[in-house]
N, C-alpha and C positions, 0 to 999 in steps of 0.2 A: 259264966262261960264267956272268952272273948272270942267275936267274929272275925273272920280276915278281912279286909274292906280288897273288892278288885277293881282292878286299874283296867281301862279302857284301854290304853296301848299296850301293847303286844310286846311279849318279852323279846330283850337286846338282843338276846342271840338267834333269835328269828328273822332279824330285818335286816335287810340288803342295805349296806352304805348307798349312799345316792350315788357315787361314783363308779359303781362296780356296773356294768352290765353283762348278761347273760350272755355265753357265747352258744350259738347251735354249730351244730355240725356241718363241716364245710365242704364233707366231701362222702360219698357211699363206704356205707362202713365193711363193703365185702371188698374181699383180696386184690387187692391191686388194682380197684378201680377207682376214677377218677371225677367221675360226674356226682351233680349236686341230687343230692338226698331228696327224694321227694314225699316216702312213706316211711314212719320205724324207722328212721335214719338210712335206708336204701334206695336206689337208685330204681324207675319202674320194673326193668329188668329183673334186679338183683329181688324186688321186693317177692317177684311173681316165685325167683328158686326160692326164699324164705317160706314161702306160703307151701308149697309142692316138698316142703323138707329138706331141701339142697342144701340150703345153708343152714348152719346156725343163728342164734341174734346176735353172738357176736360178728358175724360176716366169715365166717372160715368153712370150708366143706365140711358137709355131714360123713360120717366113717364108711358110708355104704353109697359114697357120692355116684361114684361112676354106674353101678344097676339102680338108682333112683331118676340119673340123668338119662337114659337109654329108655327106661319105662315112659317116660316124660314128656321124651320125641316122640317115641308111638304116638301115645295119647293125642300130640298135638299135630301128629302126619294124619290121624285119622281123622279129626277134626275139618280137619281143610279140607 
């Protein structure tokens, strides 16, 4: 029976040219906004409707946006 002998480096199609660098996101990945990404690519704002269901991960409003947004104010009028 012959054995495979493995190779200590890591196949080609795994490794990053040295000249390539990785780009993050430059900007909140929800609708129309503009500020830099601080969690999951959203802005602390956008992250907090992420969390609450407002948004999507792609950044777009959930289909039941407006009574999710309305339930959401209570919660946080009563809070205060």
């Amino acid at each position: 029976m012959s054995e495979k002998k493995k190779s200590n480096t890591p196949h080609p199609e795994k490794q990053l040219p040295s000249n390539v660098v990785p780009l993050t996101a430059a900007k909140c990945v929800g609708e129309d906004c503009k500020k830099k990404p601080e969690r999951a690519g959203f802005c602390s704002e956008h992250y907090e409707w992420f969390k609450e269901g407002l948004l999507t991960i792609d950044g777009y409003k959930a289909k039941d946006f407006d009574k999710k947004y309305h339930a959401w104010l209570l919660r946080k009028q009563k809070a205060a």
